[in-house]
N, C-alpha and C positions, 0 to 999 in steps of 0.2 A: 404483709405477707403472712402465713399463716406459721404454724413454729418450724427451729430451726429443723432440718433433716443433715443425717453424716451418710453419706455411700459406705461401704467398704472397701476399706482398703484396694482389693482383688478386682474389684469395680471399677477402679479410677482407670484412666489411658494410660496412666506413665508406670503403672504397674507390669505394664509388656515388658517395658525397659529393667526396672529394679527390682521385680519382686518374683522373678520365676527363679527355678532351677535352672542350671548351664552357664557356661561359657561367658557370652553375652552379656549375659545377667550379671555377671561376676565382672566382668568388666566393667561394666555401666557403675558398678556400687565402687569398686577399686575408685574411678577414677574423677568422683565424686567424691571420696576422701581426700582424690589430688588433690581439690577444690577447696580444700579443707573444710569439711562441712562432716559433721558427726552424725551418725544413721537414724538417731532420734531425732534430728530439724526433719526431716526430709520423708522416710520411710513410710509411706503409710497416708501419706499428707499431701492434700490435692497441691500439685504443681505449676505456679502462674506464672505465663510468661508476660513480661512487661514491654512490648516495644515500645521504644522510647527512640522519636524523631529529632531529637535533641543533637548540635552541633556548633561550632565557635562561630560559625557564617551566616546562622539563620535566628537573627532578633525576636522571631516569632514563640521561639522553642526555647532562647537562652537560658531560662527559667527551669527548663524539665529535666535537667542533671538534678536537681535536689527536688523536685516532686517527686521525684521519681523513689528518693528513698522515704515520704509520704506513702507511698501507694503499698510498698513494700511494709511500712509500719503498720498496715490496717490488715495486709495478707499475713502478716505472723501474728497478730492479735487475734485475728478469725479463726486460726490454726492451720494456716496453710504454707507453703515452702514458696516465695519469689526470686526469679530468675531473670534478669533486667537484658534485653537483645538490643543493640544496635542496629536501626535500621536507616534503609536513606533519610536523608532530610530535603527536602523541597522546598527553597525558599522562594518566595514569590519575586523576593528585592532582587536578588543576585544572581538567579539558576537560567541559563539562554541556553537557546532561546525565548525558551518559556518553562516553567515544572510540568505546565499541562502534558509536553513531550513524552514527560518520565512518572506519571500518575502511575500508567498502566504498571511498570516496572515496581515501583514501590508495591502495589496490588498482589502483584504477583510474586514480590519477596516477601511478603506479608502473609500469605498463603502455605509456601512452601516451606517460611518457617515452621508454623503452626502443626504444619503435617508433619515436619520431620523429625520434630524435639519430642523427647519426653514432658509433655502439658499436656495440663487438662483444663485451660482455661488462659483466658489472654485479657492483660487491660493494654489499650490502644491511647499512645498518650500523642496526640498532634493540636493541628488550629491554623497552622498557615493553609494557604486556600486549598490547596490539592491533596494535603495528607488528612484532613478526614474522609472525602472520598475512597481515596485510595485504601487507606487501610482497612476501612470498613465492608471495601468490594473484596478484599484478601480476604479479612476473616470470615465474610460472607462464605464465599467458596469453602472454606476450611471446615465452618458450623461447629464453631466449639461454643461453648458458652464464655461470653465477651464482654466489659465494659470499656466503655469510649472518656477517656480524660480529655475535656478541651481545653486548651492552651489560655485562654482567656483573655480579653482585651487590654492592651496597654492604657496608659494613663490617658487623661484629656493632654492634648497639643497645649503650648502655652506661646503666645506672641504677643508683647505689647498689654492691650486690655483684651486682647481677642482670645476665644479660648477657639483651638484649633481641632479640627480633624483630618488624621490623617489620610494622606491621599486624596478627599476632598480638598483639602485644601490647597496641598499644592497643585493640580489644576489649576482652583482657583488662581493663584496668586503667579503661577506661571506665565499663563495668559496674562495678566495684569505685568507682567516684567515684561513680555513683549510687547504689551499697548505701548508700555513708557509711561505707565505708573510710578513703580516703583523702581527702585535701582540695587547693583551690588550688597549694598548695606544693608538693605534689608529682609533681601535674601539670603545674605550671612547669617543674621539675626533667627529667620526662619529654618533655615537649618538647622540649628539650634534648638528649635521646640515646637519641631512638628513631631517627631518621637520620643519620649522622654522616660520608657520606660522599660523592659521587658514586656511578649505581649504581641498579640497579632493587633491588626490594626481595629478601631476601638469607634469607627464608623459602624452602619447595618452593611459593611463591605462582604466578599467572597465567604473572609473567616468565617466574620459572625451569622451570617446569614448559614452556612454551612453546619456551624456548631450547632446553631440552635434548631438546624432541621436534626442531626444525631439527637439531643438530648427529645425534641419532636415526636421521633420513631422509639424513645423509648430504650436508648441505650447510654443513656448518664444518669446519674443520680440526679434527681430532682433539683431544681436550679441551677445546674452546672455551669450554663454557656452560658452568663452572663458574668461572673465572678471577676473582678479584674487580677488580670495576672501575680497581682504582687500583693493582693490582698491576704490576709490568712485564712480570710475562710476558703482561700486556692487549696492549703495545705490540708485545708480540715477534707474538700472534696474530697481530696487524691485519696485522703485514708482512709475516707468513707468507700471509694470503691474499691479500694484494696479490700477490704473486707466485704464488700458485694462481692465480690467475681467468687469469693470460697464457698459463700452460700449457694450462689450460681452453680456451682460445679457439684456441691455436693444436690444438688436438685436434678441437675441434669439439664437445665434451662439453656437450650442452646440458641444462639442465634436466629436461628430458623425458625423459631417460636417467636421471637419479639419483630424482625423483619416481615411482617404479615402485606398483603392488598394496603388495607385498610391502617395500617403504619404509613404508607408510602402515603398515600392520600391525605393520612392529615400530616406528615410534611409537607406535600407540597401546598395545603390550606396555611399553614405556617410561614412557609417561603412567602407566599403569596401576599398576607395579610400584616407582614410584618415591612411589606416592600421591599425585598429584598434583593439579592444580587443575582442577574440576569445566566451568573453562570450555574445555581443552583439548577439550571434545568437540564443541563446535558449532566451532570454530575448525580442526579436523584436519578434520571432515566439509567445510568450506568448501576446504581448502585440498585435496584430494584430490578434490573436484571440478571443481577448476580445473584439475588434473593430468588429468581422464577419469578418475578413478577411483570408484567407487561406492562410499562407506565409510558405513556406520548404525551408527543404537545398536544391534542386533545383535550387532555385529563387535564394539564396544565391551563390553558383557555376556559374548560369547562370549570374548575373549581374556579379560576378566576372572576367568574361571573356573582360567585355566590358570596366572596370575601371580602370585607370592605378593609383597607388599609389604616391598622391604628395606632402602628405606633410613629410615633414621630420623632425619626430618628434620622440621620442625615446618612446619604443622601437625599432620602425619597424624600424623608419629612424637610423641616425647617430650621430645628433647635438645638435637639440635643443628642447626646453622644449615648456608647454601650455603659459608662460607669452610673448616668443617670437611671438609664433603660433598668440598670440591677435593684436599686434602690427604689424604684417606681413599681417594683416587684415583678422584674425578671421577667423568663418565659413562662411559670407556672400563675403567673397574674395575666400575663398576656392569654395565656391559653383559657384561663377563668370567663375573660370575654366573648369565646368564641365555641365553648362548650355543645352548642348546639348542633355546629358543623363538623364535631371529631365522633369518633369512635370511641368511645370510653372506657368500653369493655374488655378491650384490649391488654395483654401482660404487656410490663418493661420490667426491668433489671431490679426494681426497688420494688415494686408493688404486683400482685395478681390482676389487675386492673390498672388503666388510667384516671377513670374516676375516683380509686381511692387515693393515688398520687396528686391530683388536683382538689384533693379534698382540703379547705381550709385559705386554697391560695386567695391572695389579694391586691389590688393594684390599690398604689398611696400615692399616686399623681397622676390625674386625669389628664394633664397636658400631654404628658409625655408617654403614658397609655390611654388613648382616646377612649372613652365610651362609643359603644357602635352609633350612640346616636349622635356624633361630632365628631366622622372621622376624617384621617388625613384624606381619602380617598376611599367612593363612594365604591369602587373594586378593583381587585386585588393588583398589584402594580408592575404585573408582569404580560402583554397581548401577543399572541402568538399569532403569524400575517398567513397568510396565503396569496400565492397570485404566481401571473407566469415567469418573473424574476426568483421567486421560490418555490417550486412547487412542492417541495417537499417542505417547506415554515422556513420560517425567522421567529422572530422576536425582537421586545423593545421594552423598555422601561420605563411605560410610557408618564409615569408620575413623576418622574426628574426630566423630560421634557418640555420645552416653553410647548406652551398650549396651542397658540396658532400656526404651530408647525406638524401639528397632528394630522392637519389633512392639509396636504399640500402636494402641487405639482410644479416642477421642474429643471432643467436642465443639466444633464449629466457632466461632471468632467472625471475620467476616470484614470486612474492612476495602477500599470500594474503590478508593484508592488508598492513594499513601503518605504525601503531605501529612495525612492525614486520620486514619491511622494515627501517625504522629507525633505529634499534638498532642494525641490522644486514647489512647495505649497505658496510659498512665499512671493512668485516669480507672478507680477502681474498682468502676462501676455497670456494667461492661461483664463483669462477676464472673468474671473470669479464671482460673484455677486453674493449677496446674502440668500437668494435664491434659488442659489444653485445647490444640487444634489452634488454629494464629494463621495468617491464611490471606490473602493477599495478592493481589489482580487486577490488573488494565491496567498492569502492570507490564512486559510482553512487548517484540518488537520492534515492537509497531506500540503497543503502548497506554503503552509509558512514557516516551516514545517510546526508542528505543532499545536497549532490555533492560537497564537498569541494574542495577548491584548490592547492589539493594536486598531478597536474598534471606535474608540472614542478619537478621530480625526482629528487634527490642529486647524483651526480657523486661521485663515492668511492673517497676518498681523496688521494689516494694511485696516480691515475690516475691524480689529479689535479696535484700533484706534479711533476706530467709526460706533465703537459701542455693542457691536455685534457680538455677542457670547452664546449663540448657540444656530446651527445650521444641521439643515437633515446629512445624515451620515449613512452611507451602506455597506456591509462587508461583509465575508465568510470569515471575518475574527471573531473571537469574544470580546468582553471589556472590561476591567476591574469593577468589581465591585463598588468601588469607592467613588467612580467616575459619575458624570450626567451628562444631561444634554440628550438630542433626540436621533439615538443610533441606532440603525436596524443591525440586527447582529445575528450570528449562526448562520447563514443564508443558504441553504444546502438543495441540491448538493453544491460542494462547494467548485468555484471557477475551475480549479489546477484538472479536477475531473471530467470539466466539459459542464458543468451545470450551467445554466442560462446567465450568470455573472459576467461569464464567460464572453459571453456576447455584447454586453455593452460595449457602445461609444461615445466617444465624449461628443454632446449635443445632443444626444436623445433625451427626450421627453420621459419621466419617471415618476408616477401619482403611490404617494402614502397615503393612506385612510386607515389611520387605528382604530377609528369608531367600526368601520366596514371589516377591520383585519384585514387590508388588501394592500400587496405591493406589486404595482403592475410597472413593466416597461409599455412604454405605447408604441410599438413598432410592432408592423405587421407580419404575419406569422411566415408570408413567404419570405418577406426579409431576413427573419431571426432562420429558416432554413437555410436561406443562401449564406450567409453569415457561419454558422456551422458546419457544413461542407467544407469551408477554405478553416474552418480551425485544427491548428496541431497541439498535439499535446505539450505541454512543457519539460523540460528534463525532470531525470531523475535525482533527487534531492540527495540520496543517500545510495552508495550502492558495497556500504557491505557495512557490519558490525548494528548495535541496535538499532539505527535510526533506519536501515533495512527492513529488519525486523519488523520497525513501526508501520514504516511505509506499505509493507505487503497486508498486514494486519489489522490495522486502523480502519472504524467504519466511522459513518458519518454525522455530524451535529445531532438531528433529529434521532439518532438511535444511543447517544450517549458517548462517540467514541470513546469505545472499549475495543479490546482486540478482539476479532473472530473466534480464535479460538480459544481464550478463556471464556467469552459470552457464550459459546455454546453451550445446550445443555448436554448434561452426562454425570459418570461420576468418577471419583477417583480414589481407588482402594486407601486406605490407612496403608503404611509400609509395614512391615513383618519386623520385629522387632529382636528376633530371637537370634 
């Protein structure tokens, strides 16, 4: 960047609050002294608020109660005043029925902090799946000048000689306890060292796939999302952007300058080419409309075409994990390969340009970041369907797919929810095959409530036994990150609304073609009318307090669910301060 600049004093935002004449003003500084804080830290001195998703419940963040006072060591080095906010924490492990429920919510406390406090600048510190979205669609709206701390990947799993991935793995080894593989014992065992650290999960899962589109668009310090949680160069990041957000603010560089079109896009080149998690695509469309920017499954599909997938990272890839992925040289070695298809001209938080922020980067392990001419996959590993079971998209993952199930037709048995499906997958009068399409409803954001990730189906057990690890899957869920296998997912609009899910039966005929992007029901159209004539709606999930709230305001997969009325545009005054 070019040299440092200071605002004035009279300049900053939180100068409304402390630095006029009156009442107010005298208040604000009085009770700042309650605070015990002397007029020299603070007076005159850009104001950073720290939200910090940190909480005893959430593994992902356990670490961010002392980053946190990192980030704060780099904002008083910088010369600036830090102010540490507790906000929601979103765990992925623990939070029902989904976090996705309370994304929006976090967003919107994230927002209305920012407007209300005396700041002039915020670091945003999360990594479990929904708090970089969410926060990032808050400070969007807000447009202060912002840096994003990612939580960073916990350790490698550890089992036996096996080095584990979280959440891959246990699928994995799940299934394998139902087959009648393994037993109690060693499921004990696995308990034991499929988590072993502080640290979102350390897969190219929801986190990482998520963090590394933030740091992508340009709002972390240069290699951030890959750092493992408990390494120190965690601590060196947090203090590095403590002392970015001052220079941030005394610039004036707000959000709304590093959020551009052309940020969204090469995240989702990123998303795309790193294989990433299927939910980065309602999550980017939300977050890019919080920005004004218009981003679909189109853009999604179309950049897909043009990205080949390089790193080999599990799920999508084969090998190895996010601690390798760092040492292999991150997302700024990652990005080095793909130069061609970014926008480089572009500002982030560290640099005037991206070209000068990938100036120098390097990949030290070809395996683990493919050269484009040996990649995991020839494009990018996210295909967006069309057809009359969706007609507004789906999606699917199609690189963690077994391959001959890419184009494939047949037989439905549908299940309308999941409780229902659970208790009964198992049950062999429901004559399951390996062939049969397993079809999931009111699973969406309004029918499950939430959109949970209840997209990756459970294979009958009967069938594992038989060897069978992977079957076509269809639903209005999402599905972890961490997960595989060949599920169509997002399906919108979704059943609970009346969307064509809606209308399946068990024994219709149902053709996937990912090559084609097509997911068609094969039943004929006067059918599927007479079929919706006799359908009623399903109850109402919620009828008072948030989940109300969500339910009246919640829009659909393909548009990002976001609320209505935050997605709208418009604007909304600074408060008066005086």
């Amino acid at each position: 960047m070019t040299e440092p600049v200071r605002r004035r004093p009279e300049d900053l935002r939180s100068h409304q609050w402390y630095g006029t004449e009156g009442l107010r003003s005298f208040s604000h500084r009085a009770r700042t002294r309650q605070l015990g804080y002397l007029p020299e830290e603070h007076l005159g001195k850009p104001v950073v608020a720290i939200l910090n998703t940190w909480s005893d419940i959430n593994p992902c963040h356990v670490h961010l109660r002392d980053r946190a006072q990192a980030v704060k060591r780099g904002v008083w080095q910088a010369g600036g005043f830090p102010l540490e906010f507790p906000v929601s924490t979103l765990s992925e492990t623990f939070q029902k029925p989904t976090p996705m429920l309370y994304r929006n919510l976090l967003a919107m406390e994230t927002e209305e902090l920012l407007r209300s406090y005396p700041v002039d600048g915020a670091v945003l510190m999360g990594g479990c799946d929904k708090t970089t979205p969410a926060l990032l669609m808050g400070a969007a709206s807000a447009d202060l000048p912002t840096v994003f701390v990612p939580a960073g990947p916990m350790l490698p799993g550890h089992w036996r000689n096996e080095v584990l991935g979280s959440g891959t793995d246990m699928w994995k080894y799940w299934d394998d306890k139902r087959a009648g593989l393994i037993g109690d014992c060693e499921m004990a065992e696995l308990e034991n060292g499929l988590a072993r650290s502080p640290g979102h999960c350390m897969t190219m899962g929801t986190a990482s796939t998520l963090t590394a589109a933030a740091e992508a668009l340009g709002v972390t310090v240069p290699g951030a999302s890959s750092i493992p949680a408990v390494d120190s160069g965690h601590d060196r990041m947090a203090a590095k952007a403590g002392m970015t957000i001052v220079d941030l603010v005394h610039r004036d560089r707000r959000l709304s300058s590093i959020l551009t079109r052309d940020a969204f896009e090469d995240a989702v080149t990123t998303v795309l080419g790193l294989g990433g998690s299927t939910n980065a695509v309602i999550h980017l469309i939300a977050m890019a409309g919080r920005s004004g920017v218009k981003l679909t499954l189109d853009d999604f599909d179309r950049i897909a075409r043009t990205v080949p997938v390089l790193a080999n990272v599990r799920p999508g890839g084969q090998t190895y994990l996010m601690e390798d992925f760092h040492f292999a040289g991150g997302l700024p070695g990652f990005l080095s390969r793909i130069t061609d298809l970014l926008h480089l001209e572009r500002p982030t938080v560290s640099y005037d340009t991206m070209r000068e922020q990938l100036d120098g980067a390097q990949v030290h392990n070809d395996d683990v970041i493919r050269p484009r001419d040996n990649p995991v996959a020839d494009e990018g590993g996210v295909a967006v369907l069309r057809g009359n079971l969706c007609p507004d998209g789906a999606v699917i993952k199609h690189i963690s797919a077994e391959p001959h199930l890419l184009k494939h037709t047949g037989p439905a048995v549908v299940f309308d929810d999941y409780r229902t499906m659970q208790r009964t997958i198992d049950d062999p009068d429901l004559g399951i095959t390996a062939d049969t399409v397993l079809v999931l409803r009111n699973a969406g954001p309004k029918g499950g409530p939430g959109m949970p990730e209840y997209g990756m189906l459970p294979i009958p057990d009967r069938l594992l036994r038989q060897g069978v690890r992977d079957m076509v899957r269809i639903s209005d869920a999402r599905m972890s990150g961490t997960s595989y296998g060949t599920c169509v997912l997002h399906v919108a609009p979704e059943s609970y609304v009346g969307g064509p899910l809606a209308l399946v039966r068990t024994g219709d005929s149902i053709t996937l073609d990912v090559e084609a992007r097509s997911l068609q029901l094969n039943v004929e159209d006067e059918e599927l009318e007479r079929r919706r004539a006799e359908w009623t709606p399903p109850p109402t999930r919620y009828e008072r307090g948030y989940g109300a709230l969500y339910n009246e305001q919640i829009t659909q997969a393909d548009t990002g669910c976001d609320f209505e009325f935050l997605a709208r545009p418009g604007t909304v005054q600074d408060p008066y301060a005086g």
